[in-house]
C-alpha positions as CSV (number, residue, x, y, z in Angstrom):
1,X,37.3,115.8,250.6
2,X,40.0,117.8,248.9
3,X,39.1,116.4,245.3
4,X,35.3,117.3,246.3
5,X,36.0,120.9,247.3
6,X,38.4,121.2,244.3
7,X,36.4,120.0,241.2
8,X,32.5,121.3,242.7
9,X,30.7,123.5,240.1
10,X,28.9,125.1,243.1
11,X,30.6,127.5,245.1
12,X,29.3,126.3,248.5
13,X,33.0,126.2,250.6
14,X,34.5,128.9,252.3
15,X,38.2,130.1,252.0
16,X,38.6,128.7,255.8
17,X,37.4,125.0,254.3
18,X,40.1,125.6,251.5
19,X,42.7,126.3,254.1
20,X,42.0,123.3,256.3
21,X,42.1,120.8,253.3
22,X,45.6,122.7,253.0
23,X,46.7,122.6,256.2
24,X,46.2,118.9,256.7
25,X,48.1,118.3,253.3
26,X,51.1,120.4,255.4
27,X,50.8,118.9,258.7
28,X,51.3,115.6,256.9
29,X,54.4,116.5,254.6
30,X,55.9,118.5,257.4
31,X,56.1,115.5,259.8
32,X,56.2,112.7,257.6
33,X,58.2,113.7,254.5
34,X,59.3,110.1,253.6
35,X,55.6,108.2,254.8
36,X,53.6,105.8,253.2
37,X,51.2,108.1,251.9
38,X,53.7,111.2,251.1
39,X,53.6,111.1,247.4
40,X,49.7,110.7,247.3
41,X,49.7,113.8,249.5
42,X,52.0,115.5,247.1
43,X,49.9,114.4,243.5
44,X,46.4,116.1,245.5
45,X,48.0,119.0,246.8
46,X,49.0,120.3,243.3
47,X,45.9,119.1,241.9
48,X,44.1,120.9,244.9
49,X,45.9,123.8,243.9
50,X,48.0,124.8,241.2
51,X,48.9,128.3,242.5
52,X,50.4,126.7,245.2
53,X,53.0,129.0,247.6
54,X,56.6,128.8,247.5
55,X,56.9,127.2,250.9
56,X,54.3,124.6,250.2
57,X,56.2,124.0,247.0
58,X,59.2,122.9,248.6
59,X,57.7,119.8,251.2
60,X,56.1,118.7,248.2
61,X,59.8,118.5,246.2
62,X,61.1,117.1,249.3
63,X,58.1,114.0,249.6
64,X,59.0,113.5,245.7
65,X,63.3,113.6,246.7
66,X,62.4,111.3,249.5
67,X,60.6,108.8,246.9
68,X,63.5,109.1,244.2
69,X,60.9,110.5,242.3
70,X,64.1,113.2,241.0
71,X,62.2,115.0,238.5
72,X,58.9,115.5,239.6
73,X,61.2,117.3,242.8
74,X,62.6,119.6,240.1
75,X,59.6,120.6,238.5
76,X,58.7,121.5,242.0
77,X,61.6,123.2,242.2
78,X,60.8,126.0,239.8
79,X,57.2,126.5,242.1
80,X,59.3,127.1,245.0
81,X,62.0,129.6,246.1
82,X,65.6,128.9,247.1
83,X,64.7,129.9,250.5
84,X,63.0,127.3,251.3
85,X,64.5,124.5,249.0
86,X,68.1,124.4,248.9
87,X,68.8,121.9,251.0
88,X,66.2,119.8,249.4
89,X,67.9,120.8,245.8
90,X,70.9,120.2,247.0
91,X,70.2,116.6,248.5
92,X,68.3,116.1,244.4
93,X,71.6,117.4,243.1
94,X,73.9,114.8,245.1
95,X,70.7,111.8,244.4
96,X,72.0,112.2,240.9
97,X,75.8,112.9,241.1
98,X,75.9,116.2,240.2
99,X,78.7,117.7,242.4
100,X,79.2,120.8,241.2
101,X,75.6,121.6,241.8
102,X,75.4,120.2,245.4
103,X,78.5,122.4,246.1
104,X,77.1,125.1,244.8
105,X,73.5,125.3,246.4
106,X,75.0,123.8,249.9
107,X,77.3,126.7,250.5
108,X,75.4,129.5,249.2
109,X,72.3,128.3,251.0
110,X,74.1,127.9,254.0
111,X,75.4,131.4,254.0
112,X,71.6,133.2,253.0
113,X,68.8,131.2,254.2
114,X,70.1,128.9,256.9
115,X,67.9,130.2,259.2
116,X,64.5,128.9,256.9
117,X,65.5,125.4,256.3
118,X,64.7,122.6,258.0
119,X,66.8,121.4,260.6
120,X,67.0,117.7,259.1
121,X,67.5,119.2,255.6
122,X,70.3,121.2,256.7
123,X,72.2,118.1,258.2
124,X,71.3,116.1,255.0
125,X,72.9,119.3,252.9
126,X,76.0,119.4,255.1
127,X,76.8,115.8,255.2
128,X,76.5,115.6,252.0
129,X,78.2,118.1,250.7
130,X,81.3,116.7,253.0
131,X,81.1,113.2,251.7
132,X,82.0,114.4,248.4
133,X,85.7,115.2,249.5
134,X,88.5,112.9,250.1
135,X,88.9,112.1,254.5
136,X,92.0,114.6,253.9
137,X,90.2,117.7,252.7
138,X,86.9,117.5,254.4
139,X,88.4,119.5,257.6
140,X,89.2,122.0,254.6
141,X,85.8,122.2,253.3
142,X,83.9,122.0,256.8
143,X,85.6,124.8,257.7
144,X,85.0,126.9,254.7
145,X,81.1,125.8,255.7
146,X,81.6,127.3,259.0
147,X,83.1,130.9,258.2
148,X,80.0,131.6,256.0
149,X,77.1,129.7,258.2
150,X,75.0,132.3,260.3
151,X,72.0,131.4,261.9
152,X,70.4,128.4,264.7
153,X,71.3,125.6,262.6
154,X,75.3,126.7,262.3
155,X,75.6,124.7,265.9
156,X,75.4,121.5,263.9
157,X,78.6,122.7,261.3
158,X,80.2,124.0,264.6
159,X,80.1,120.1,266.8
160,X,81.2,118.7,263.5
161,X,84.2,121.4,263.7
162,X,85.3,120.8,267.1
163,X,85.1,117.1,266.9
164,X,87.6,117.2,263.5
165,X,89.6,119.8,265.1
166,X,93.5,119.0,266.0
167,X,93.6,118.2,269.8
168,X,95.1,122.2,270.9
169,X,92.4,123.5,269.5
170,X,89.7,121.5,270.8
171,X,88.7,122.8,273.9
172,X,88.5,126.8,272.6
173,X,86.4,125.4,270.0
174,X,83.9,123.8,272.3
175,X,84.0,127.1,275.0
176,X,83.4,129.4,272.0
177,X,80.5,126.6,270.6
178,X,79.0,126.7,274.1
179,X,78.9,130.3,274.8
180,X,77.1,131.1,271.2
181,X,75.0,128.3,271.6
182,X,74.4,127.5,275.1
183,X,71.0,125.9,274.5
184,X,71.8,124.2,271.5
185,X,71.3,120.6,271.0
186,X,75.4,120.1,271.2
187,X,75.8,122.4,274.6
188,X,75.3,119.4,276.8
189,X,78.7,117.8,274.7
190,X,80.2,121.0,274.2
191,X,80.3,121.7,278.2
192,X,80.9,118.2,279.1
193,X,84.2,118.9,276.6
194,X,85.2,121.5,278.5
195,X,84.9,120.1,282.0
196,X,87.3,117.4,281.5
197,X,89.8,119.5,279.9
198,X,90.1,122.0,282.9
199,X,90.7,118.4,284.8
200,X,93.2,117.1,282.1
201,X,94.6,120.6,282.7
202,X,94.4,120.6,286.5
203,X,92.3,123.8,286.4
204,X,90.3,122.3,289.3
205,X,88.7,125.5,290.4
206,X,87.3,125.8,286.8
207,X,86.3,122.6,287.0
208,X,84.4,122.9,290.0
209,X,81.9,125.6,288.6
210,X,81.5,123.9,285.5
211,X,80.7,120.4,287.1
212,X,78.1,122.4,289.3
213,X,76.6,124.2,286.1
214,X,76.3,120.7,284.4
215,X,74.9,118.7,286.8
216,X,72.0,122.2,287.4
217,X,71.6,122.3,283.7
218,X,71.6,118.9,282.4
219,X,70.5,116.7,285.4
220,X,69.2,113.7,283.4
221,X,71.9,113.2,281.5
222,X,73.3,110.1,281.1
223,X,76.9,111.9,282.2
224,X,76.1,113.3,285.2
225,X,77.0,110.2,287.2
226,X,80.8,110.8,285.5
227,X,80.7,114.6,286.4
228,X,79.5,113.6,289.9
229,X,81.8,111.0,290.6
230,X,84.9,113.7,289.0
231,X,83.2,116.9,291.1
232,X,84.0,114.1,294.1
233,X,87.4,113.9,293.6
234,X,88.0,117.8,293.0
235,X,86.4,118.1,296.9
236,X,88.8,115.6,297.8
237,X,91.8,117.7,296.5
238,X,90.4,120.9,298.4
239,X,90.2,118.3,301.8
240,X,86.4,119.3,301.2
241,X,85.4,115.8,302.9
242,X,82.3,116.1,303.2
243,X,81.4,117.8,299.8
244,X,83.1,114.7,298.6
245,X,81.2,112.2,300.4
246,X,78.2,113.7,299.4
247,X,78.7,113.6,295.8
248,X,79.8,110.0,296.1
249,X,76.6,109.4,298.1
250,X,74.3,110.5,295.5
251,X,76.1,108.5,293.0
252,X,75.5,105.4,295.1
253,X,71.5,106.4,296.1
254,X,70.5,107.1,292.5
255,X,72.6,105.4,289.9
């Protein structure tokens, strides 16, 4: 349909037929940057249409980076707009070695246009932009990610922080993590951090709330039976017997 609307002599389709064939081209590389048909998608969509927008220009490098197909990506590349495509640049730029360049693009896209890139893109930029350094530095170079990331995707740069920090600083990193990001994808860890620490550190009235707000908040997860059974024991220190048995009850009815 796309190559019928695009070469017809007659002018018989409407802008709104143009933008369907266009839209299904996007749907497509939007969910499935790395499927079967990807790189077919990619050839008809520039055929379709060679004016093609800066956004649409970047899933088109990214079906090409995803296919190895490295320079077709960069020719993309100069079609699209940093915005969009540094992370996908950046992933190129490491496909072929060139460090300097995946440095580059990784921290100065992280710092402007986090907020614009794809969530999976952005992890792919990150990690690999650490695996360049040496196990030694990349706490260095993770954190110099993290002072200049802004945005909803920093959350990822901030659970790789916490989990490399030294043991002291740990659980500030996961309260101040959690209260910037307490829907995130890494608040469920980030609390669940918290709550045993205030239980390593015998902070049991702390770590009676926060067993309350994790079980409310994240009831099917696969830790609530822990925080359960550990919100059990904190009863049992306050003689709160039948707050205990409770807890321990619903440990036994439902898990």
């Amino acid at each position: 349909e796309a190559s019928k609307i695009r070469y017809s002599s007659k002018r018989i389709f409407s802008r709104s037929k143009i933008a369907k064939v266009e839209t299904s081209f996007r749907h497509y590389l939007e969910k499935y940057p790395d499927g079967r048909l990807a790189v077919n998608v990619a050839n008809n969509w520039k055929k379709f249409n060679p004016n093609i927008k800066a956004q649409d220009a970047a899933l088109i490098a990214r079906a090409y980076y995803y296919a190895q197909m490295y320079k077709e990506a960069s020719e993309m590349f100069k079609k699209s707009k940093l915005d969009y495509s540094w992370a996908v640049q950046a992933a190129t730029a490491y496909s072929i070695h060139d460090w300097q360049k995946t440095k580059s693009l990784t921290e100065s896209g992280i710092a402007k246009y986090g907020d614009k890139t794809d969530e999976n893109d952005y992890k792919l930029a990150v990690d690999n932009y650490l695996s360049i350094f040496e196990d030694n530095e990349k706490y260095k170079y993770l954190s110099k990610l993290f002072s200049v990331a802004k945005g909803k995707n920093k959350d990822y740069i901030w659970n790789l922080k916490c989990v490399s920090s030294p043991q002291a600083a740990k659980t500030a990193c996961y309260k101040d993590l959690y209260a910037n990001f307490p829907n995130g994808k890494y608040s469920e860890i980030a609390l669940l951090q918290v709550f045993f620490d205030a239980i390593r550190s015998k902070n049991y009235m702390a770590a009676r709330e926060l067993a309350r707000d994790f079980i409310s908040k994240y009831p099917k997860s696969e830790n609530v039976p822990k925080v359960i059974f550990w919100a059990g024991k904190i009863e049992q220190k306050y003689n709160n017997t039948s707050a205990a048995a409770s807890y321990y009850q619903n440990i036994v009815n439902n898990y």
